[in-house]
C-alpha positions in Angstrom: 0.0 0.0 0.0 0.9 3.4 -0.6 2.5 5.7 2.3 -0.4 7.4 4.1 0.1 11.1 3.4 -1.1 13.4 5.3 -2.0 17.5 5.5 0.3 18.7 8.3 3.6 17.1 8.7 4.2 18.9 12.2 1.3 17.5 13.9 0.8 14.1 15.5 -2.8 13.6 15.1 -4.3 10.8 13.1 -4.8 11.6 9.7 -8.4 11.3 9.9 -8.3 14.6 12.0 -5.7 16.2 9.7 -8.6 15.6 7.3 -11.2 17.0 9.2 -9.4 20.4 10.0 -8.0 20.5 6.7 -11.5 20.8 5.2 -13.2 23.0 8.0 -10.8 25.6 7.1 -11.2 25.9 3.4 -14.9 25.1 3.5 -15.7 28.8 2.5 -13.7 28.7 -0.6 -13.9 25.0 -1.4 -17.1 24.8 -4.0 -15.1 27.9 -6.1 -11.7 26.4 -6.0 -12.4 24.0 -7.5 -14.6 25.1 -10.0 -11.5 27.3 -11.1 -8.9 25.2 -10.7 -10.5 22.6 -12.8 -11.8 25.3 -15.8 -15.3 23.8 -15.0 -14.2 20.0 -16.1 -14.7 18.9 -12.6 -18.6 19.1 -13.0 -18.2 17.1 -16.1 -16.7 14.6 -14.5 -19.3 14.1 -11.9 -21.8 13.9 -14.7 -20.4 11.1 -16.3 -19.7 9.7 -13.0 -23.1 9.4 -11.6 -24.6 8.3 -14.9 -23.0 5.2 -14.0 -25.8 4.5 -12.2 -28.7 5.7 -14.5 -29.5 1.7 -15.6 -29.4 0.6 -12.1 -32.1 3.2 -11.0 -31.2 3.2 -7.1 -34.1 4.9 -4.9 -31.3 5.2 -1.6 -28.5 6.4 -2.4 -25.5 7.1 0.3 -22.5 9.8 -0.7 -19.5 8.8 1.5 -17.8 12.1 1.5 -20.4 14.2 0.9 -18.3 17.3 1.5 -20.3 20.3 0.4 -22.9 17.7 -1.6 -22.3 18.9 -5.2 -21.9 14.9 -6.1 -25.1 14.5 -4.5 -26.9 17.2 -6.1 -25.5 16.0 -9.4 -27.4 12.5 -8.3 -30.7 14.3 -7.4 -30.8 15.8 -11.0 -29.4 12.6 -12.7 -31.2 10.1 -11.1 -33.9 11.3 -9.4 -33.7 9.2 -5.8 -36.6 8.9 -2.9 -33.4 9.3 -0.6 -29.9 10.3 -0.7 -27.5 10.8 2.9 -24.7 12.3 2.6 -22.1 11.6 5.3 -18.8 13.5 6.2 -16.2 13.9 9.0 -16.2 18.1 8.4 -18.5 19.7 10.1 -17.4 22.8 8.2 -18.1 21.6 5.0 -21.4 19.8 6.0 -22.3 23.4 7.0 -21.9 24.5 4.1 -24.0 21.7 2.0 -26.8 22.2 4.5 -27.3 25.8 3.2 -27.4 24.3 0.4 -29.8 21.5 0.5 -31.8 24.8 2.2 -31.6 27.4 -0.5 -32.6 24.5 -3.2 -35.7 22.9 -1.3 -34.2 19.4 -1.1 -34.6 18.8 2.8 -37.2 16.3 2.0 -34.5 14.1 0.1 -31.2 14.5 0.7 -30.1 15.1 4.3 -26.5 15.5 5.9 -24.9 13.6 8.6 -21.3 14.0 10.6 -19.5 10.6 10.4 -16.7 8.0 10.0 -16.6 7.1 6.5 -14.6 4.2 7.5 -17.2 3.5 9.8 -20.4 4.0 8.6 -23.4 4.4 11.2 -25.9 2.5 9.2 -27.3 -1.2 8.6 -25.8 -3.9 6.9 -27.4 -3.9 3.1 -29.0 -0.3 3.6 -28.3 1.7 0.1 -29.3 0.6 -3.5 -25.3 2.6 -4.3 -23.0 4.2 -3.1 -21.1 7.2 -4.3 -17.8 9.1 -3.3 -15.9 12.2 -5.3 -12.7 12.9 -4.5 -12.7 11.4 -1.1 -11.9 8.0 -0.8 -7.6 9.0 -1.0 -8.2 11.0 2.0 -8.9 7.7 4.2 -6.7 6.6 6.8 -7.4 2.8 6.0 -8.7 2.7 2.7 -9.5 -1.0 2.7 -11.3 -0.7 5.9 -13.0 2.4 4.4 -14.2 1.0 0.4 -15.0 -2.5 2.7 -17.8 -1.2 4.7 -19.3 1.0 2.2 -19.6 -2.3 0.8 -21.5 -3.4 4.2 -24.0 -1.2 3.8 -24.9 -1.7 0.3 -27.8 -4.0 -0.7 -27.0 -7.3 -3.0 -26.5 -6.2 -6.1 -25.7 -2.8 -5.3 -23.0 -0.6 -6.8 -20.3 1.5 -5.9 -19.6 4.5 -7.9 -16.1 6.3 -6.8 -14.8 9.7 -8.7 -11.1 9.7 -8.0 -8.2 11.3 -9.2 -5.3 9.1 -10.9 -1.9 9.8 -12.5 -1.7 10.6 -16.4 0.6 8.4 -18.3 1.2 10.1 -21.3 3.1 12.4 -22.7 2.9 15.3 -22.4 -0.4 15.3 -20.1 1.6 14.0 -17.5 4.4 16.2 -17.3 2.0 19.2 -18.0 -0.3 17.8 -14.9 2.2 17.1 -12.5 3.6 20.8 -13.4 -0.2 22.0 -12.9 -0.8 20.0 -9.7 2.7 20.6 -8.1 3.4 24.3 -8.9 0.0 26.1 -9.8 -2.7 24.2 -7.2 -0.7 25.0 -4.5 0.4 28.8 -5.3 -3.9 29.4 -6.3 -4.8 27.2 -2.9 -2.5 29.6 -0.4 -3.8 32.7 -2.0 -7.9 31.8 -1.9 -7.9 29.9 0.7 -5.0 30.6 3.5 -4.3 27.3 4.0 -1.1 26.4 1.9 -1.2 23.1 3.2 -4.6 21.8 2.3 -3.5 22.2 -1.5 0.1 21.4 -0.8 -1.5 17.7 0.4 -3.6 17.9 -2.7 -1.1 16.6 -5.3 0.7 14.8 -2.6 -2.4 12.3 -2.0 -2.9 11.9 -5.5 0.6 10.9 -6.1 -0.2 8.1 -3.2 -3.1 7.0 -4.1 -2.8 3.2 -5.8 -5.1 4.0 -8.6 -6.0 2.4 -11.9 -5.6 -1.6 -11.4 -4.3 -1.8 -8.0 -7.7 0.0 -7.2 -9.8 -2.6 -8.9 -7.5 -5.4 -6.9 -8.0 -3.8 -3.6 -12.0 -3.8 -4.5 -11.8 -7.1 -5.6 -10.0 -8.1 -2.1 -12.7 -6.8 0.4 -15.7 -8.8 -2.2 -16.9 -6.1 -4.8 -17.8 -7.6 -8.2 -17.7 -7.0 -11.9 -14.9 -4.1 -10.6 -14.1 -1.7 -13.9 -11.7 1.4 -14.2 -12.6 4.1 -16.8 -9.6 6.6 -16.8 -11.6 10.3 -17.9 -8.8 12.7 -19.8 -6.2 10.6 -20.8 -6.2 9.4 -16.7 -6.2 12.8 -15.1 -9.2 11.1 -13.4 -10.9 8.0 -13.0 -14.2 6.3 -12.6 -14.3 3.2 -10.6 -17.3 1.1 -10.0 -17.9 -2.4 -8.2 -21.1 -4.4 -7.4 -21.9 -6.5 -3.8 
């Protein structure tokens, strides 16, 4: 497994609460970030991720990593659900996604909750699928983590996980690790005053065991019929399993 990065390098706290602060404090600026820093694409992305699911038709729907709930909100438009929760360990950005779910009237179906994404407060075979953006490279165990999202799904169920990946060609990699290395950072510190959070950014990426290691780890902890679709010549990826 790849070395567990984490935020802050000077503090001894678990990484799980290196998350958590991490997020509170760029909460305000988060949604616009990135927005900008992706030109847009990262709304794309989600698209395409959640249409995943448009055959499988899931009613309950769980977003592990809700953050600010734009994934979920994607899913409500998409998919058209009786029920989505959305669950997150920042309470700063779960502030935030409740003035959302506010402003746009969607109380009655999608609702937020403060938790342990590795250690999900719900039944065994609760959720027709899962979803997570951008979130699952910020566990502290992610086999623990992607094993009892699987829990909680029903038979049949699927994962759907939006996750950044490492480009292999040229010169999309050497332009992205440019990008991700030099410019996130410098655009990160200046918006949001928190030079680490966007420091850690390309630093988790670079960690993360994406592509077919992914799928293997899936496959390990049960997940079926696992599949990888690399998005922009594998600046992202789309992975997807079934209980």
């Amino acid at each position: 497994m790849s070395e567990n990065v984490t935020p802050y390098k000077d503090q001894q706290v678990a990484k799980k609460e290196q998350v958590a602060t991490m997020f509170n404090n760029i909460s305000k600026t988060y949604d616009f970030l990135n927005h900008f820093m992706s030109l847009g694409i990262d709304i794309i992305w989600r698209k395409m991720a959640i249409k995943e699911l448009l055959k499988d038709k899931p009613q309950t729907i769980l977003d592990v990593a809700t953050g600010t709930g734009d994934f979920a909100f994607e899913a409500l438009e998409i998919l058209k659900p009786s029920k989505i929760v959305g669950v997150d360990i920042s309470e700063g950005m779960l502030a935030v996604a409740r003035e959302k779910i506010i402003k746009r009237k969607k109380s009655d179906v999608f609702e937020v909750r403060l938790g342990d994404s590795e250690k999900l407060l719900f039944e065994d075979d609760s959720f027709d699928a899962i979803t997570v953006a951008y979130g699952v490279r910020n566990f502290e165990n992610l086999e623990k983590g992607i094993a009892d999202m699987r829990r909680v799904l029903k038979p049949g169920g699927k994962a759907v996980i939006l996750e950044f990946s490492k480009p292999k060609v040229f010169p999309v990699k050497q332009l992205y690790n440019f990008y991700f290395q030099h410019v996130t950072p410098t655009i990160g510190k200046v918006f949001s005053k928190d030079a680490s959070a966007y420091s850690y950014l390309p630093e988790s990426v670079n960690a993360f065991p994406d592509g077919e290691t992914f799928t293997k780890l899936m496959d390990k902890v049960g997940y079926k019929d696992t599949k990888c679709r690399p998005l922009a010549f594998g600046i992202c990826s789309i992975y997807t399993g079934v209980k």
